[in-house]
N, C-alpha and C positions, 0 to 999 in steps of 0.2 A: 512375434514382433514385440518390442519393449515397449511397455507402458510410457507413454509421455506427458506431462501435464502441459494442458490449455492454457495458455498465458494469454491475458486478453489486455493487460494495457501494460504499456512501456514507454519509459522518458529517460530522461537524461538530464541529472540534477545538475547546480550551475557548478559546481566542484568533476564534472565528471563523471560522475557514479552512473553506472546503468541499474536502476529499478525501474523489477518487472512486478507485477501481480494477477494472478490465478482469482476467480472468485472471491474466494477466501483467506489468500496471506498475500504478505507483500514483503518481497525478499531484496537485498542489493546484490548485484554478480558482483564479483571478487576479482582475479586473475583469469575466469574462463567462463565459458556460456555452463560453464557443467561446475562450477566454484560456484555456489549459492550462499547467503547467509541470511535467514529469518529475520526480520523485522519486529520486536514484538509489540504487540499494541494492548491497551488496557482493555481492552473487551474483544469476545470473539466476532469476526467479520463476516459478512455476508453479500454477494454484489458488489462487489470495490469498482470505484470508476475514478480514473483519474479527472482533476478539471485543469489544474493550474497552475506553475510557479510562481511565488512571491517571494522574490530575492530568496530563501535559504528554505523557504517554507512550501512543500506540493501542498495543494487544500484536494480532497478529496474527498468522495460521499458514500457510505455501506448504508449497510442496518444490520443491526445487532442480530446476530447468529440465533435460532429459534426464540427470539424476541422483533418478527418482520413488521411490529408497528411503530417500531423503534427507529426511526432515520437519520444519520446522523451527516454531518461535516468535519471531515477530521482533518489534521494535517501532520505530517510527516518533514521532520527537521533533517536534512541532510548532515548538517553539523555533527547534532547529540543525536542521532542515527535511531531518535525516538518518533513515537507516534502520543498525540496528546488530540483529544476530542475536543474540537474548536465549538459547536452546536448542535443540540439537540431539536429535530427539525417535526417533533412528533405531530 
């Protein structure tokens, strides 16, 4: 049986896009559920959970990758297909 990863949250940004994320990354599908493209974010993730749309912006909450006292609130621009650390919620 092939390995599959766990996607545990999925939205549908206001342009369309389907982003899904795993634990730890947060990818946008492309042309197919099997067309993926990395997301990259300035720190590694841990826990990702989606909350919210705000017009162009998901706000979403990890903690820093072997750093679990670290909490954050991040948000994910549809637009500039970046991630930028909105709060530090230690």
């Amino acid at each position: 049986m092939e390995n599959q990863p766990s996607h545990n949250n999925l939205t549908v940004a206001p342009n369309g896009d389907f982003i899904i994320a795993d634990y730890y990354n947060i990818e946008k599908i492309t042309t197919s559920i099997r067309q993926k493209v990395p997301i990259e974010s300035p720190i590694q993730m841990d826990l990702i959970e989606f909350k919210e749309w705000y017009e162009n912006l998901l706000e979403f909450t990890c903690e820093e990758f072997l750093n679990w006292d670290r909490h954050l609130t991040m948000t994910y621009n549809c637009d500039s297909n970046s991630i930028d650390i909105k709060e530090d919620l230690r």
